[in-house]
N, C-alpha and C positions, 0 to 999 in steps of 0.2 A: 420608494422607500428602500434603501440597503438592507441588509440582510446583514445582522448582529454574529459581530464574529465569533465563532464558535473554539478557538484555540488559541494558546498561549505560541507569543513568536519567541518566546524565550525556551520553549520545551526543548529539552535533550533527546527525545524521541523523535519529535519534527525534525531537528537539528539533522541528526545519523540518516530519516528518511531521505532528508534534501542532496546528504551526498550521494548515497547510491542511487533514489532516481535520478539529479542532475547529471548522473555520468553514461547516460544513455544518451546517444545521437538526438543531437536535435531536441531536446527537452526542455519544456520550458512550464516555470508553475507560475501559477495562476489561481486568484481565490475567485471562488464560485459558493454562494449559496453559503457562504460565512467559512468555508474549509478551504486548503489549501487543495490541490490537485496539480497533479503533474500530467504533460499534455507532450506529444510529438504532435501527429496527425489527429489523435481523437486523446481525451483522457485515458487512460491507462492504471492512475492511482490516484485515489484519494485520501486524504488524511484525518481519519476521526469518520464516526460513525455510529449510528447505533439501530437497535430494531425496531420493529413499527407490528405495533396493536394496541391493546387500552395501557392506558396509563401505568396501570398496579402489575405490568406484568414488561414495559419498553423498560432497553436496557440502553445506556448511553456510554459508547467506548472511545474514550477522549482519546486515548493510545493504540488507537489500532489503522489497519490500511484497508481499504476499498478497492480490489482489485480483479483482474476478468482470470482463473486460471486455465492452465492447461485441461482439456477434458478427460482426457486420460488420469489425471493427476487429482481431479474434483474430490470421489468418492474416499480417498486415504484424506484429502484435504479435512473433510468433513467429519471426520473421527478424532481427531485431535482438538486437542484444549484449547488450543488457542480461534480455531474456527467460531463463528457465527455468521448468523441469516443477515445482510443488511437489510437495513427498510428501502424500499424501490429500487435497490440494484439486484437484490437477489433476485426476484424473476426474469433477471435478464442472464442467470448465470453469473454473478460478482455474488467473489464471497467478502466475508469480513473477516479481520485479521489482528487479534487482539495482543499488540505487543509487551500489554502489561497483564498477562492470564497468569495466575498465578502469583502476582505479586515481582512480577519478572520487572528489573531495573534494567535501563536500558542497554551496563555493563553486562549481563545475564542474559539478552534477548541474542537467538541464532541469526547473525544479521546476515552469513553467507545462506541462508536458508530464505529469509525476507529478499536476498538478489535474486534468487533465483525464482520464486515469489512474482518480484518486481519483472524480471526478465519474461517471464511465459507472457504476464497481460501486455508488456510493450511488443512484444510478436505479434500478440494476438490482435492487438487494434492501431499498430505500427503500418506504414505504408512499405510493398516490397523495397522500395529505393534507402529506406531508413532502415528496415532488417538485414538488409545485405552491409551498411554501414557499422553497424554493429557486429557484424560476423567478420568483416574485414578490422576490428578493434580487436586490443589485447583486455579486454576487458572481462575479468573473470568471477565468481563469488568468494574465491581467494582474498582478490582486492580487500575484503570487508568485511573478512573472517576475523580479526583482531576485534575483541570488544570496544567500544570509543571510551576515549581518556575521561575519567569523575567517577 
């Protein structure tokens, strides 16, 4: 039995996700488990998520990312509004990444900040031959600092 998809292909947040992870070496998405996810060598991001305990207390974040950060980088991650626990990634160290915290439009979401976001997990579960490619790119969080057009 498939597995009921869990996201609009029409969202303006999927949309902006798809350019900045498709502009990483080798990337390629792929739906799993009803979400979209972006993949080099292992996944790296996933799209949508939410937390896991009983009922009266799971949170479900249509607009947010799944992703592995830098460790260095965790504990500040975790203080801000936009962080959450996901349900099964987070004991592996993935945080969640709520791009609508706050009431944030996807004009309003820091998307050079979501690159660099994106950038630490594709390091982190990227193969050397695919980080060195990326390093050898002129690919920056510049690129994707302008707000998307709507």
């Amino acid at each position: 039995m498939a597995h009921p998809m869990m996201y609009d292909d029409g969202d303006p947040y999927l949309a902006r996700v798809r350019q900045v992870a498709l502009a990483f070496p080798e990337t390629v998405e792929k739906v799993a488990h009803g979400r979209p996810t972006f993949r080099s060598q292992k996944v790296f991001v996933v799209y949508g998520g939410g937390t896991k305990g009983p009922a009266s207390t799971r949170q479900r974040y249509d607009h947010s990312l799944l992703l592995f950060p830098d460790a260095g980088e965790k504990p500040a991650l975790e203080e801000d509004p936009h962080y959450f626990l996901p349900a099964y990634y987070g004991p592996y160290g993935w945080i969640g990444w709520d791009l609508a915290a706050g009431g944030d439009a996807p004009q309003q979401v820091d998307w050079a900040e979501v690159f660099e976001l994106v950038d630490a997990s594709y390091r982190a579960l990227s193969s050397p031959d695919q980080v060195r490619r990326l390093d050898e790119s002129d690919l920056t969080p510049s690129d994707f600092a302008q707000p998307p057009p709507g």
